[in-house]
Structures are given as structure tokens and as C-alpha cells.
C-alpha positions as CSV (number, residue, x, y, z in Angstrom):
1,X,-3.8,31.3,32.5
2,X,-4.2,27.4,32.0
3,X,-2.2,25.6,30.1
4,X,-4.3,24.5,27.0
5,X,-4.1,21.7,24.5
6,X,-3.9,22.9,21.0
7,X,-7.3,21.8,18.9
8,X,-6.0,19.5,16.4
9,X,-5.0,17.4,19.6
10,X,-8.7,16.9,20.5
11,X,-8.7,14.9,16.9
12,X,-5.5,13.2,17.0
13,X,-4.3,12.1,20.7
14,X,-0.8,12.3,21.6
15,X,0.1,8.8,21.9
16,X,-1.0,8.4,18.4
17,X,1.7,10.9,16.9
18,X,4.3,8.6,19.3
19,X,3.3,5.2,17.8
20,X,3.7,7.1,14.2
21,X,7.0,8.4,15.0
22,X,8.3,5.1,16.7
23,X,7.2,2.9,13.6
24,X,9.1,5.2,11.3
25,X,12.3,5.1,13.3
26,X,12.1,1.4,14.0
27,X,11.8,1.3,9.9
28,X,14.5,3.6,9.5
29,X,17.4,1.5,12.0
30,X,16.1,-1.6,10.1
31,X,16.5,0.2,6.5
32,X,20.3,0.9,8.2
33,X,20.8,-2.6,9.7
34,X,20.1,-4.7,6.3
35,X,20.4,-3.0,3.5
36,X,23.1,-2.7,1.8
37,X,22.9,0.2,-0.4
38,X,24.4,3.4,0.3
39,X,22.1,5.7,-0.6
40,X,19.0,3.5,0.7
41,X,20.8,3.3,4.0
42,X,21.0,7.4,4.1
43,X,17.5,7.5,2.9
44,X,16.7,5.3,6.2
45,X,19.0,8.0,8.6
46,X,16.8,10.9,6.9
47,X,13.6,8.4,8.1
48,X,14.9,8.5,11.4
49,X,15.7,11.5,11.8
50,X,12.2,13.0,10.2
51,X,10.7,10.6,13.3
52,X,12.3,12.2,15.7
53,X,11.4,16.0,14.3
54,X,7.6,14.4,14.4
55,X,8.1,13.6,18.1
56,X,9.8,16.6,18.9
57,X,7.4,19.2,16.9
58,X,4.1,17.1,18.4
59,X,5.5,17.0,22.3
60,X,5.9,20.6,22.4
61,X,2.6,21.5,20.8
62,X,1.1,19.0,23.0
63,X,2.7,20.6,26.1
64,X,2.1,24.9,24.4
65,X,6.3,24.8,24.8
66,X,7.9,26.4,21.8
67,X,11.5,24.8,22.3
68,X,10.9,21.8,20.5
69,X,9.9,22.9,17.5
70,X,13.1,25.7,17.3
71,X,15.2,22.4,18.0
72,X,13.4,20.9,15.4
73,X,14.7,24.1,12.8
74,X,18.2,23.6,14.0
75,X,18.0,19.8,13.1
76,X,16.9,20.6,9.6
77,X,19.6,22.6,9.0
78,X,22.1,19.9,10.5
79,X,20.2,17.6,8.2
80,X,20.5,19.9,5.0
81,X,24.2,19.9,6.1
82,X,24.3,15.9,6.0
83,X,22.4,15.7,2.7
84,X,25.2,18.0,0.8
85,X,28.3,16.1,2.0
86,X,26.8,12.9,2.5
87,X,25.8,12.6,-1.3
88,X,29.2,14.3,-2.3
89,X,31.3,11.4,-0.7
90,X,28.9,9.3,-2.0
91,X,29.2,10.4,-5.7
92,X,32.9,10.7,-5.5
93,X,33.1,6.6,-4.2
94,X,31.1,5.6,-6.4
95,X,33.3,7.5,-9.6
96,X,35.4,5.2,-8.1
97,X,34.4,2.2,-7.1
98,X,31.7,2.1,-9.9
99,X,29.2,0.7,-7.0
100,X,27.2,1.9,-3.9
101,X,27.5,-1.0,-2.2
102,X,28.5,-1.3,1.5
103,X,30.7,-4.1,1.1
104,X,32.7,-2.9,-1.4
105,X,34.4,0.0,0.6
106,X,36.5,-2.5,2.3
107,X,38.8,-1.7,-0.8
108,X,39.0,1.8,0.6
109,X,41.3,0.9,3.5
110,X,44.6,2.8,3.1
């Protein structure tokens, strides 16, 4: 048996699904790079990594392989992981430090 494309990729080409996934994680390191908001800048990680589940699940349904999208359900759950500590830290820094800003964690240092 041949190897066949799913149908939604007759409508939507490949490459199309790679430049969408490469605009939001170019978006999501500059989110990181400049801002200087805490919870903005792990709003821009979640954007990255929800670009690279987009390029992982629309690879392997472009080439009928299953893997990607089971590696895309394990990075969820790391993600759901990230999500529940991350904002704990965060809500216990900012109790405080009164302020989610980046700069102000220098005060931190033991």
C-alpha cells in the first residue's frame, strides 16, 4: 500500500503549516527577548512551544507517521507541568516583591 497524503493536505500544503509555525515561534523568542514582564514572557514560551506542537502534529500527518503527534501528547503534559509551577513561583515572587518585573529579581540574589 502507498503512502498517502491525508485530504486536508490537498487544501492546505505543507509548507504553509511551516511558515505558520515558524512566525509563531519567531514571535514567541521576541515576546522572551524584550519584554519584560514575567507572565508575558511565559505566555511567549507557551507560543513557542504551541509552534512547535503545530510543526510536529502537521509533519507526521503529512508523512501518515503517528510518532509526532504521541510526542506532541507528552509535550502537553510537560507543558501543563510548566504552567502549574511556573505560575506558583511566579505568584509567590510577586507576594514578595509586589512586581512581575524581570529586573527586579536581581533583589533575589542570596
Amino acid at each position: 500500500m502507498e503512502n498517502q497524503v491525508p485530504e486536508i493536505f490537498s487544501i492546505i500544503p505543507h509548507t504553509h503549516y511551516v511558515l505558520l509555525s515558524t512566525i509563531l515561534f519567531v514571535v514567541g523568542l521576541i515576546g522572551v527577548m524584550i519584554r519584560k514582564n514575567v507572565i508575558i514572557m511565559f505566555m511567549c514560551i507557551e507560543i513557542m512551544l504551541n509552534a512547535v506542537n503545530l510543526m510536529l502534529t502537521s509533519t507526521s500527518a503529512y508523512y501518515s507517521h503517528s510518532g509526532g503527534q504521541i510526542m506532541v501528547f507528552f509535550t502537553m503534559a510537560v507543558a501543563a507541568a510548566e504552567v502549574s509551577v511556573g505560575l506558583a513561583i511566579i505568584v509567590m515572587i510577586y507576594k514578595n516583591l509586589k512586581t512581575t518585573n524581570i529586573d527586579a529579581f536581581q533583589k533575589l540574589k542570596g
